[in-house]
N, C-alpha and C positions, 0 to 999 in steps of 0.2 A: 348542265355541268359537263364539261368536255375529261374526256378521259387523258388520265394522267399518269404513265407507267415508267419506269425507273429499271435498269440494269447496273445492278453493283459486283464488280471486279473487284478480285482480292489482291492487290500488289505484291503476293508473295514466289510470283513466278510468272511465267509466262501466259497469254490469254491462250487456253486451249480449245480443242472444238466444241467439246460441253457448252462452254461460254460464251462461243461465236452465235451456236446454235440458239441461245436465251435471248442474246442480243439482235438477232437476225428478228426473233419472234416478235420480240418486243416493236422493235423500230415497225415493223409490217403493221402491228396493231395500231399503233400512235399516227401512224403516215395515213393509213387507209379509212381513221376514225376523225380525223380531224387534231389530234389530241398531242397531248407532250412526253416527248422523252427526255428524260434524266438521264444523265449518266454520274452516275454515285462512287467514288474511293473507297471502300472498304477497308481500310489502313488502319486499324485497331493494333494487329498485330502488329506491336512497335520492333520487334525483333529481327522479324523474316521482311517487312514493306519497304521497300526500295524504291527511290526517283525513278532507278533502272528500269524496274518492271513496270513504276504508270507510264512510264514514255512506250515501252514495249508494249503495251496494253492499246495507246493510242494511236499507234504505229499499226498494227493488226487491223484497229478500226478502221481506221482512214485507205488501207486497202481493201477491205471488205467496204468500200462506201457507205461506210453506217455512219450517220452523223447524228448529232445531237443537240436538242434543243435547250438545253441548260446542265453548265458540267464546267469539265468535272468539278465536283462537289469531292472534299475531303471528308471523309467523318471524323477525325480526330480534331480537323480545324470548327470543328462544332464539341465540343468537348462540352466548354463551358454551360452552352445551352443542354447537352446531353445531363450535367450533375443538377442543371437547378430544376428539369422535369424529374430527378430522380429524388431528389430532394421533396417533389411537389407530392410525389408515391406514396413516401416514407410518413411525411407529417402527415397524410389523409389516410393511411393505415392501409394502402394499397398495395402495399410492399414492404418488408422485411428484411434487418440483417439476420444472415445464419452461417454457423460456421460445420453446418451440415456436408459430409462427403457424400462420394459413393457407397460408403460401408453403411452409414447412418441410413441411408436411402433402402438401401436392400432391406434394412433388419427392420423399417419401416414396416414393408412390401409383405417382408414373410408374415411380422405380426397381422396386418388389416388386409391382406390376400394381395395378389399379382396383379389385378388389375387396377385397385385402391391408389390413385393418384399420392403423390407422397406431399405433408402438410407438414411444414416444422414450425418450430418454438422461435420467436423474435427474442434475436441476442441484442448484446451493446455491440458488437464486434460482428465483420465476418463480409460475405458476399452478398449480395440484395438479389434477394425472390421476391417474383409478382406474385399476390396472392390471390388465388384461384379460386374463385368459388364453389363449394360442395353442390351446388344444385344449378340446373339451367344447362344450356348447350351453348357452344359457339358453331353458327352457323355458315360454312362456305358457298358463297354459287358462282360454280365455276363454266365455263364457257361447253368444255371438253366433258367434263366428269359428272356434269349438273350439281345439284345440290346436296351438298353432304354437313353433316353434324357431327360433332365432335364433344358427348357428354362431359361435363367438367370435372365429375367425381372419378373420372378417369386420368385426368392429367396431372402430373406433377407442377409444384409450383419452381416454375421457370426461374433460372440465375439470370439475370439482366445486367450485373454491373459484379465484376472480381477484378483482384487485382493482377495487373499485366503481369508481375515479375515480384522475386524476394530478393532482395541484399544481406549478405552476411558481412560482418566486420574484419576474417579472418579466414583465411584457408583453412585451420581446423575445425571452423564450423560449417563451411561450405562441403566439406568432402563428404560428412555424413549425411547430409539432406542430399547432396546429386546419387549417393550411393541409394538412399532410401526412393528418393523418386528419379529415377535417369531418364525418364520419358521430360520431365521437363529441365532439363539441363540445362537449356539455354534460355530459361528465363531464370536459375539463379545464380546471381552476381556478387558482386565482388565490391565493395567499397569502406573505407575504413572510420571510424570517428574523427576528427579535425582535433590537433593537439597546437594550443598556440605556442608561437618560437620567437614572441615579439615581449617576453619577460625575463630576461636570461638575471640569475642572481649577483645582487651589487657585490659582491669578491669573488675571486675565480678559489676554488677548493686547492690548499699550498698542503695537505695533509688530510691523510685515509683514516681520520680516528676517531668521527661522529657515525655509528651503521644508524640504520635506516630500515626498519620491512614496515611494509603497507599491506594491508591484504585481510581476509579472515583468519581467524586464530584456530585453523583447523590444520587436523592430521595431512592434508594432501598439499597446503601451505609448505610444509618442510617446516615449520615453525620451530619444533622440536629440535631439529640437525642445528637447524642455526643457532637457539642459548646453547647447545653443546658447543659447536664450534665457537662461538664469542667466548666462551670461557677459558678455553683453551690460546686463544688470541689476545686475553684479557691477561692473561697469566703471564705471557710473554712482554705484555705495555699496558700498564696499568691506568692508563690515560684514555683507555676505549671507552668508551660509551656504546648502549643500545639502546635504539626505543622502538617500540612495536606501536603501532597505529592501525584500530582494527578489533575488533570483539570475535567471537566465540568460544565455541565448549572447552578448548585449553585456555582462556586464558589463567583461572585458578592454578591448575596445574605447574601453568608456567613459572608461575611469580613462585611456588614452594619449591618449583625446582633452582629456580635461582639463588633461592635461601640456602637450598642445599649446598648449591658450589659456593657459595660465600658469593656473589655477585649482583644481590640485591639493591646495594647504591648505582650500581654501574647499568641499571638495565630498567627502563622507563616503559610503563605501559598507559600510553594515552586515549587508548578507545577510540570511540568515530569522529572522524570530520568532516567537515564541508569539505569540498571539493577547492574551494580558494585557501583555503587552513590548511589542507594538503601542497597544495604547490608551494603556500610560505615554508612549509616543513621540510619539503627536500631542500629547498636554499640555504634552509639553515643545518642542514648535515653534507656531510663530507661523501656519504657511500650508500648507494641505495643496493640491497643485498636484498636477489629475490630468488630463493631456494624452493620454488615450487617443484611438485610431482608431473601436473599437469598442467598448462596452461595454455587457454583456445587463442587469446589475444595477444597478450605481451604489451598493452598499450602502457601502463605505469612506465616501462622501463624507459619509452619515448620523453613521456613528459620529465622524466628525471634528468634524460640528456637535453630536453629543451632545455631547460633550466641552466644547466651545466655541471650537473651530479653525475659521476660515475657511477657504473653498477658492477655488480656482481649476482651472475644469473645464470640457472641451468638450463642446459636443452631440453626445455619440456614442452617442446609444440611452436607456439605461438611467438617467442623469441627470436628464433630460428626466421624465421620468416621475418619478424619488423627490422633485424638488425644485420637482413642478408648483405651482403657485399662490403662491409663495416661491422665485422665483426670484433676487431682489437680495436678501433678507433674509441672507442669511451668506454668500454665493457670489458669481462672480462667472462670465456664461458666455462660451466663445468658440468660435467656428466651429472645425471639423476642418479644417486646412491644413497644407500643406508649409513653411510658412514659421514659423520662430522670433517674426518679429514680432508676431503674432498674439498671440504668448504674451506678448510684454514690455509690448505693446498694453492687454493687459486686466488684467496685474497692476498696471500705472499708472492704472488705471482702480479696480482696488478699491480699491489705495492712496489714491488720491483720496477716494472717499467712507470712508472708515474712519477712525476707528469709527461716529460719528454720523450715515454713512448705511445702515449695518447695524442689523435688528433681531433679535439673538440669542433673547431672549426668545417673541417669536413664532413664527420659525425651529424652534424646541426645542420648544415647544408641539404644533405641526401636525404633526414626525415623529413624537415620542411619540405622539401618538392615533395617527400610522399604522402606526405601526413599534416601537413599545415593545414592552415582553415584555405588558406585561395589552391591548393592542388587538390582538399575534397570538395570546397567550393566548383572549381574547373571540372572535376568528376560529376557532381553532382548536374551541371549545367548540358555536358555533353548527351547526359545520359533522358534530362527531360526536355533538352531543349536542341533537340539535333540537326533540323531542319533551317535552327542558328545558326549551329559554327556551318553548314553547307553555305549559308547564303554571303558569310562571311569569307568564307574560302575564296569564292568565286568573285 
Protein backbone atom coordinates (compact mmCIF):
# COMPACT_ATOMS: atom_id res chain seq x y z
CA UNK A 1 0.00 0.00 0.00
CA UNK A 2 1.55 3.29 -0.94
CA UNK A 3 1.54 5.93 1.54
CA UNK A 4 -1.03 8.48 1.40
CA UNK A 5 -0.67 11.90 3.35
CA UNK A 6 -2.89 14.95 3.27
CA UNK A 7 -2.27 18.76 4.27
CA UNK A 8 -5.44 20.59 5.33
CA UNK A 9 -5.49 24.67 5.28
CA UNK A 10 -7.94 26.51 7.05
CA UNK A 11 -9.35 29.32 4.74
CA UNK A 12 -9.67 31.56 7.50
CA UNK A 13 -6.69 33.78 6.80
CA UNK A 14 -3.61 33.61 5.24
CA UNK A 15 -1.16 30.36 4.79
CA UNK A 16 1.39 31.12 7.59
CA UNK A 17 4.80 29.54 8.28
CA UNK A 18 3.42 26.83 10.66
CA UNK A 19 1.58 25.69 7.54
CA UNK A 20 4.13 26.05 4.96
CA UNK A 21 6.23 24.18 7.39
CA UNK A 22 3.34 20.94 7.61
CA UNK A 23 3.14 21.31 3.95
CA UNK A 24 6.81 21.34 3.13
CA UNK A 25 6.81 17.98 5.39
CA UNK A 26 4.29 16.52 4.04
CA UNK A 27 5.01 17.00 0.16
CA UNK A 28 8.85 15.63 1.09
CA UNK A 29 7.25 12.50 2.65
CA UNK A 30 4.78 11.62 -0.31
CA UNK A 31 7.52 12.66 -3.17
CA UNK A 32 10.46 10.72 -1.51
CA UNK A 33 7.94 7.46 -0.74
CA UNK A 34 6.44 7.15 -3.80
CA UNK A 35 3.02 8.19 -2.26
CA UNK A 36 0.07 10.77 -2.51
CA UNK A 37 -0.60 14.20 -1.53
CA UNK A 38 -3.94 15.75 -0.74
CA UNK A 39 -4.45 18.93 -0.37
CA UNK A 40 -7.74 19.20 1.86
CA UNK A 41 -10.13 22.88 2.38
CA UNK A 42 -10.76 22.92 5.71
CA UNK A 43 -13.74 25.27 5.25
CA UNK A 44 -16.06 24.25 8.15
CA UNK A 45 -15.96 27.52 9.40
CA UNK A 46 -18.70 28.99 7.47
CA UNK A 47 -18.16 32.50 9.06
CA UNK A 48 -14.42 33.52 8.84
CA UNK A 49 -13.70 30.93 5.10
CA UNK A 50 -13.30 32.93 2.23
CA UNK A 51 -12.60 32.19 -1.74
CA UNK A 52 -10.05 35.13 -0.79
CA UNK A 53 -8.05 33.13 1.40
CA UNK A 54 -8.13 29.46 -0.65
CA UNK A 55 -6.81 31.51 -3.63
CA UNK A 56 -4.15 32.99 -1.00
CA UNK A 57 -3.62 29.66 0.37
CA UNK A 58 -2.77 28.37 -3.42
CA UNK A 59 -1.02 31.23 -4.37
CA UNK A 60 1.61 30.56 -1.27
CA UNK A 61 1.78 27.12 -2.69
CA UNK A 62 2.55 27.36 -6.00
CA UNK A 63 5.54 29.68 -4.92
CA UNK A 64 6.87 27.54 -2.42
CA UNK A 65 6.61 24.82 -5.49
CA UNK A 66 4.52 22.52 -3.42
CA UNK A 67 2.26 20.79 -5.65
CA UNK A 68 -0.39 18.32 -5.34
CA UNK A 69 -1.53 15.34 -6.24
CA UNK A 70 -5.35 15.56 -5.63
CA UNK A 71 -7.11 18.82 -4.37
CA UNK A 72 -8.15 20.93 -3.54
CA UNK A 73 -10.87 18.97 -1.78
CA UNK A 74 -13.44 21.08 0.07
CA UNK A 75 -14.79 19.75 3.21
CA UNK A 76 -17.91 21.25 3.43
CA UNK A 77 -18.68 20.15 -0.38
CA UNK A 78 -18.60 16.66 1.37
CA UNK A 79 -21.11 17.58 3.94
CA UNK A 80 -23.48 15.25 2.78
CA UNK A 81 -21.26 12.30 2.97
CA UNK A 82 -19.96 13.84 6.41
CA UNK A 83 -24.05 13.47 8.08
CA UNK A 84 -24.71 10.06 6.63
CA UNK A 85 -21.18 8.40 8.28
CA UNK A 86 -22.48 10.34 11.17
CA UNK A 87 -25.77 9.14 10.97
CA UNK A 88 -24.02 5.49 10.55
CA UNK A 89 -22.36 6.40 14.48
CA UNK A 90 -25.40 7.43 15.83
CA UNK A 91 -27.70 4.25 14.71
CA UNK A 92 -24.54 1.67 15.82
CA UNK A 93 -24.42 3.47 19.25
CA UNK A 94 -21.03 4.85 18.41
CA UNK A 95 -21.95 8.18 19.03
CA UNK A 96 -24.17 10.30 20.91
CA UNK A 97 -26.26 13.58 20.99
CA UNK A 98 -25.33 15.81 24.12
CA UNK A 99 -26.05 18.95 25.22
CA UNK A 100 -23.10 18.76 27.69
CA UNK A 101 -20.71 22.12 28.01
CA UNK A 102 -17.72 22.94 29.48
CA UNK A 103 -19.24 23.51 33.07
CA UNK A 104 -20.93 19.87 32.79
CA UNK A 105 -17.44 18.60 31.73
CA UNK A 106 -15.52 20.13 34.69
CA UNK A 107 -18.13 19.02 37.40
CA UNK A 108 -17.86 15.60 35.67
CA UNK A 109 -13.95 15.67 36.24
CA UNK A 110 -14.14 17.08 39.81
CA UNK A 111 -16.67 14.21 40.76
CA UNK A 112 -14.58 10.98 38.96
CA UNK A 113 -10.98 12.87 39.45
CA UNK A 114 -8.95 14.96 36.69
CA UNK A 115 -7.80 12.51 34.79
CA UNK A 116 -11.31 10.43 34.34
CA UNK A 117 -12.04 11.02 30.76
CA UNK A 118 -15.46 12.74 30.60
CA UNK A 119 -18.59 10.17 29.55
CA UNK A 120 -22.08 11.73 29.10
CA UNK A 121 -25.82 10.78 29.03
CA UNK A 122 -27.29 10.37 25.09
CA UNK A 123 -30.06 13.22 24.69
CA UNK A 124 -32.68 13.70 21.91
CA UNK A 125 -31.04 16.94 21.40
CA UNK A 126 -27.53 18.48 21.25
CA UNK A 127 -23.90 18.01 19.60
CA UNK A 128 -22.72 14.33 18.71
CA UNK A 129 -19.64 12.73 20.89
CA UNK A 130 -17.78 9.64 19.75
CA UNK A 131 -18.10 7.42 22.33
CA UNK A 132 -14.90 6.32 23.84
CA UNK A 133 -14.35 3.35 25.42
CA UNK A 134 -13.42 2.83 29.16
CA UNK A 135 -11.00 0.18 28.52
CA UNK A 136 -8.15 -0.44 25.75
CA UNK A 137 -5.60 2.11 24.32
CA UNK A 138 -5.26 3.92 21.00
CA UNK A 139 -2.11 3.30 19.78
CA UNK A 140 0.25 5.85 17.68
CA UNK A 141 3.61 4.88 15.73
CA UNK A 142 5.09 7.61 14.78
CA UNK A 143 8.09 8.14 12.61
CA UNK A 144 9.91 10.88 15.14
CA UNK A 145 8.40 10.07 18.49
CA UNK A 146 8.07 6.18 18.01
CA UNK A 147 5.37 4.57 19.49
CA UNK A 148 3.16 6.07 21.96
CA UNK A 149 -0.33 4.98 23.69
CA UNK A 150 -3.05 6.97 24.68
CA UNK A 151 -5.15 4.96 27.53
CA UNK A 152 -8.88 5.45 26.70
CA UNK A 153 -10.26 5.90 30.28
CA UNK A 154 -8.40 8.98 30.02
CA UNK A 155 -9.99 10.71 27.22
CA UNK A 156 -12.96 12.64 26.80
CA UNK A 157 -15.62 11.71 24.60
CA UNK A 158 -14.81 14.00 21.57
CA UNK A 159 -17.66 16.59 19.94
CA UNK A 160 -17.51 15.50 16.23
CA UNK A 161 -20.46 17.29 14.72
CA UNK A 162 -22.15 21.04 16.59
CA UNK A 163 -23.93 23.46 15.25
CA UNK A 164 -21.94 26.16 12.96
CA UNK A 165 -24.09 29.13 14.23
CA UNK A 166 -27.67 30.37 16.24
CA UNK A 167 -30.33 32.62 14.79
CA UNK A 168 -32.46 34.62 16.76
CA UNK A 169 -35.87 36.17 15.40
CA UNK A 170 -35.36 39.53 16.96
CA UNK A 171 -32.72 41.98 18.37
CA UNK A 172 -34.09 41.73 21.82
CA UNK A 173 -33.22 38.22 21.93
CA UNK A 174 -29.92 38.42 20.20
CA UNK A 175 -28.46 41.08 22.59
CA UNK A 176 -28.77 38.95 25.58
CA UNK A 177 -27.14 35.76 24.08
CA UNK A 178 -24.08 37.95 22.39
CA UNK A 179 -23.97 39.66 26.01
CA UNK A 180 -24.04 36.19 27.72
CA UNK A 181 -21.57 34.66 25.22
CA UNK A 182 -19.49 37.60 23.23
CA UNK A 183 -16.64 35.21 22.36
CA UNK A 184 -19.10 33.71 19.77
CA UNK A 185 -20.65 36.85 18.46
CA UNK A 186 -20.40 36.14 15.10
CA UNK A 187 -21.82 33.12 14.80
CA UNK A 188 -25.24 34.45 16.34
CA UNK A 189 -27.51 35.82 13.79
CA UNK A 190 -30.12 37.46 12.87
CA UNK A 191 -33.14 36.28 10.93
CA UNK A 192 -36.89 36.74 11.35
CA UNK A 193 -39.96 34.31 10.87
CA UNK A 194 -41.68 34.82 7.14
CA UNK A 195 -45.18 36.55 7.77
CA UNK A 196 -47.29 36.14 4.34
CA UNK A 197 -48.60 39.49 2.50
CA UNK A 198 -50.26 37.57 -0.34
CA UNK A 199 -53.95 37.65 1.95
CA UNK A 200 -54.69 41.14 2.46
CA UNK A 201 -58.47 41.31 3.93
CA UNK A 202 -61.63 41.50 1.26
CA UNK A 203 -62.67 45.34 2.87
CA UNK A 204 -60.20 47.91 3.61
CA UNK A 205 -61.12 48.88 7.60
CA UNK A 206 -63.65 52.49 6.93
CA UNK A 207 -63.71 52.73 10.96
CA UNK A 208 -61.70 52.10 14.35
CA UNK A 209 -64.48 50.40 16.28
CA UNK A 210 -63.83 46.41 16.30
CA UNK A 211 -60.23 46.34 18.98
CA UNK A 212 -58.46 43.31 18.71
CA UNK A 213 -55.49 41.76 21.48
CA UNK A 214 -53.98 38.47 20.71
CA UNK A 215 -51.47 37.40 23.21
CA UNK A 216 -51.43 35.63 26.82
CA UNK A 217 -53.91 36.89 29.33
CA UNK A 218 -51.20 37.87 31.64
CA UNK A 219 -49.97 40.83 33.71
CA UNK A 220 -46.97 41.91 31.47
CA UNK A 221 -49.61 41.65 28.31
CA UNK A 222 -50.87 45.13 29.66
CA UNK A 223 -54.24 43.17 29.40
CA UNK A 224 -55.57 44.86 32.37
CA UNK A 225 -54.54 48.90 31.04
CA UNK A 226 -56.42 47.85 27.93
CA UNK A 227 -60.44 46.66 29.51
CA UNK A 228 -59.61 50.00 31.65
CA UNK A 229 -58.94 51.90 28.61
CA UNK A 230 -61.83 50.27 26.38
CA UNK A 231 -64.01 51.23 28.91
CA UNK A 232 -63.36 54.51 29.04
CA UNK A 233 -63.49 54.48 25.00
CA UNK A 234 -66.54 52.60 25.21
CA UNK A 235 -68.18 55.21 27.39
CA UNK A 236 -67.48 57.87 24.77
CA UNK A 237 -68.96 55.37 21.54
CA UNK A 238 -71.01 52.73 22.54
CA UNK A 239 -70.52 50.97 19.26
CA UNK A 240 -66.91 49.49 20.46
CA UNK A 241 -66.35 46.32 20.65
CA UNK A 242 -63.31 44.10 22.39
CA UNK A 243 -62.42 40.71 22.00
CA UNK A 244 -59.32 39.17 23.70
CA UNK A 245 -57.98 35.95 21.90
CA UNK A 246 -55.63 34.12 24.16
CA UNK A 247 -55.85 32.20 27.83
CA UNK A 248 -54.26 32.72 31.11
CA UNK A 249 -54.32 33.47 34.83
CA UNK A 250 -56.39 36.78 34.14
CA UNK A 251 -58.63 35.68 32.16
CA UNK A 252 -61.45 35.19 35.14
CA UNK A 253 -60.40 38.29 36.58
CA UNK A 254 -61.06 39.82 33.43
CA UNK A 255 -64.45 38.94 32.38
CA UNK A 256 -65.56 40.25 36.49
CA UNK A 257 -63.84 43.17 35.79
CA UNK A 258 -65.83 43.88 32.85
CA UNK A 259 -68.95 43.13 34.94
CA UNK A 260 -67.85 45.55 37.18
CA UNK A 261 -67.80 48.56 34.48
CA UNK A 262 -70.87 47.45 33.02
CA UNK A 263 -69.08 46.17 29.75
CA UNK A 264 -69.62 42.70 29.62
CA UNK A 265 -71.74 42.62 26.24
CA UNK A 266 -69.13 44.81 24.59
CA UNK A 267 -66.03 42.61 25.36
CA UNK A 268 -65.55 38.98 23.98
CA UNK A 269 -63.19 36.39 25.24
CA UNK A 270 -62.38 33.80 22.62
CA UNK A 271 -59.52 31.70 23.94
CA UNK A 272 -56.86 29.86 21.58
CA UNK A 273 -56.63 29.71 18.05
CA UNK A 274 -54.98 28.25 15.17
CA UNK A 275 -52.89 30.36 13.68
CA UNK A 276 -55.32 30.49 10.21
CA UNK A 277 -58.42 31.44 12.79
CA UNK A 278 -56.03 34.09 13.76
CA UNK A 279 -55.34 35.76 10.63
CA UNK A 280 -59.31 35.33 9.80
CA UNK A 281 -59.73 37.29 13.09
CA UNK A 282 -57.71 40.39 12.48
CA UNK A 283 -59.57 40.79 9.04
CA UNK A 284 -62.56 40.64 10.65
CA UNK A 285 -61.59 43.66 13.15
CA UNK A 286 -60.86 47.09 12.63
CA UNK A 287 -57.85 47.67 15.29
CA UNK A 288 -55.17 45.37 16.61
CA UNK A 289 -54.20 47.10 20.12
CA UNK A 290 -51.05 45.68 21.58
CA UNK A 291 -50.42 47.15 25.13
CA UNK A 292 -47.65 44.97 26.15
CA UNK A 293 -44.92 45.59 28.96
CA UNK A 294 -42.40 43.66 27.18
CA UNK A 295 -42.05 42.37 23.96
CA UNK A 296 -38.75 40.35 22.17
CA UNK A 297 -40.53 40.07 18.70
CA UNK A 298 -43.32 42.38 17.70
CA UNK A 299 -44.31 39.85 14.84
CA UNK A 300 -48.37 39.83 15.53
CA UNK A 301 -48.22 43.47 14.91
CA UNK A 302 -46.61 42.57 11.13
CA UNK A 303 -49.19 40.10 10.41
CA UNK A 304 -52.00 42.58 11.23
CA UNK A 305 -50.67 45.24 8.93
CA UNK A 306 -50.21 42.21 6.37
CA UNK A 307 -53.55 41.91 6.46
CA UNK A 308 -54.40 45.53 6.54
CA UNK A 309 -55.41 46.06 10.28
CA UNK A 310 -54.13 48.96 11.94
CA UNK A 311 -52.44 48.81 15.45
CA UNK A 312 -52.06 50.30 18.36
CA UNK A 313 -48.82 49.48 20.25
CA UNK A 314 -46.39 50.30 22.84
CA UNK A 315 -42.69 50.70 22.80
CA UNK A 316 -41.91 47.59 24.42
CA UNK A 317 -38.88 46.23 22.60
CA UNK A 318 -39.51 44.39 19.78
CA UNK A 319 -41.89 46.84 17.86
CA UNK A 320 -39.63 49.39 17.77
CA UNK A 321 -37.42 47.43 15.70
CA UNK A 322 -40.28 45.53 13.22
CA UNK A 323 -41.93 48.98 12.42
CA UNK A 324 -38.60 50.94 12.27
CA UNK A 325 -38.57 53.62 9.48
CA UNK A 326 -42.71 53.45 9.28
CA UNK A 327 -43.64 54.11 12.30
CA UNK A 328 -47.12 56.36 11.72
CA UNK A 329 -47.70 54.46 8.38
CA UNK A 330 -50.36 51.93 9.90
CA UNK A 331 -49.62 52.20 13.67
CA UNK A 332 -49.85 54.27 16.13
CA UNK A 333 -47.02 54.20 19.26
CA UNK A 334 -47.31 54.79 22.79
CA UNK A 335 -45.10 54.93 25.90
CA UNK A 336 -45.19 51.69 28.36
CA UNK A 337 -47.27 53.15 31.49
CA UNK A 338 -49.40 52.32 34.27
CA UNK A 339 -51.89 54.38 33.24
CA UNK A 340 -55.14 53.43 30.95
CA UNK A 341 -54.92 56.99 29.58
CA UNK A 342 -52.04 56.62 27.59
CA UNK A 343 -54.09 54.03 25.77
CA UNK A 344 -57.16 56.10 25.18
CA UNK A 345 -54.61 58.95 24.38
CA UNK A 346 -53.26 57.34 21.44
CA UNK A 347 -56.10 55.61 20.09
CA UNK A 348 -57.81 59.19 19.74
CA UNK A 349 -54.79 60.00 18.23
CA UNK A 350 -54.91 57.41 15.32
CA UNK A 351 -58.49 57.79 15.13
CA UNK A 352 -57.73 61.24 14.36
CA UNK A 353 -55.50 60.71 11.50
CA UNK A 354 -57.43 57.71 9.86
CA UNK A 355 -57.50 56.78 7.32
CA UNK A 356 -55.92 59.61 5.20
CA UNK A 357 -53.19 59.89 7.49
CA UNK A 358 -52.17 56.16 7.26
CA UNK A 359 -50.09 54.77 4.41
CA UNK A 360 -51.04 51.03 4.22
CA UNK A 361 -49.59 50.64 0.88
CA UNK A 362 -46.10 51.63 1.95
CA UNK A 363 -46.50 49.98 5.38
CA UNK A 364 -46.94 46.58 3.40
CA UNK A 365 -44.33 47.19 1.11
CA UNK A 366 -41.35 47.67 3.60
CA UNK A 367 -42.49 44.52 5.77
CA UNK A 368 -42.69 42.31 2.87
CA UNK A 369 -39.17 43.02 1.77
CA UNK A 370 -38.45 42.39 5.45
CA UNK A 371 -40.51 39.97 6.56
CA UNK A 372 -42.18 38.18 3.69
CA UNK A 373 -41.78 34.42 2.96
CA UNK A 374 -39.26 35.27 -0.47
CA UNK A 375 -37.00 38.27 1.76
CA UNK A 376 -36.58 35.25 4.65
CA UNK A 377 -36.73 32.74 2.01
CA UNK A 378 -33.54 35.19 0.17
CA UNK A 379 -32.02 35.35 3.84
CA UNK A 380 -32.26 32.04 4.51
CA UNK A 381 -30.64 31.07 0.92
CA UNK A 382 -27.73 33.49 1.35
CA UNK A 383 -26.89 32.33 4.52
CA UNK A 384 -26.73 28.38 3.56
CA UNK A 385 -26.17 28.68 0.29
CA UNK A 386 -23.40 31.25 -0.31
CA UNK A 387 -21.18 29.93 -2.69
CA UNK A 388 -24.62 30.29 -4.86
CA UNK A 389 -25.43 33.76 -4.90
CA UNK A 390 -21.08 34.10 -5.59
CA UNK A 391 -21.24 31.89 -8.57
CA UNK A 392 -24.45 33.82 -9.67
CA UNK A 393 -22.69 37.14 -9.23
CA UNK A 394 -20.14 36.36 -11.35
Amino acid sequence: MSMRVRFAPSPTGVLHIGGARTALYNWLLARGSGGTFVLRIEDTDRERSTPENVEQILDALRWLEIDYDEGPISQVARSDRHQEVLQQLLDGGYAYHSTAGAEDVRAYKDRHGADRGFRGEAEAQGAVRLRVPDTGATVVRDIVRGETAFQHVHLDDPVIARADGFFAVGEPVREPLLEAFPHHAGKIGLIPNPIPFDNPRPHPVTELRRWLFIGNLIERKGVGLLLEAFAKCHAEDPTLTLSYIGEGVLAQPLRDRAAELGISDAVTFVGSMTPDQILQAMADHDLLVHPSRLETFGMTIVEAIAVGTPVLVTRCGGPQETLSGIESAASEFIDVTDSPDDIVDGYRRLRARFPAGLDFALAQKTLDGRYGYPAVGARHHRIWFPDADERTES
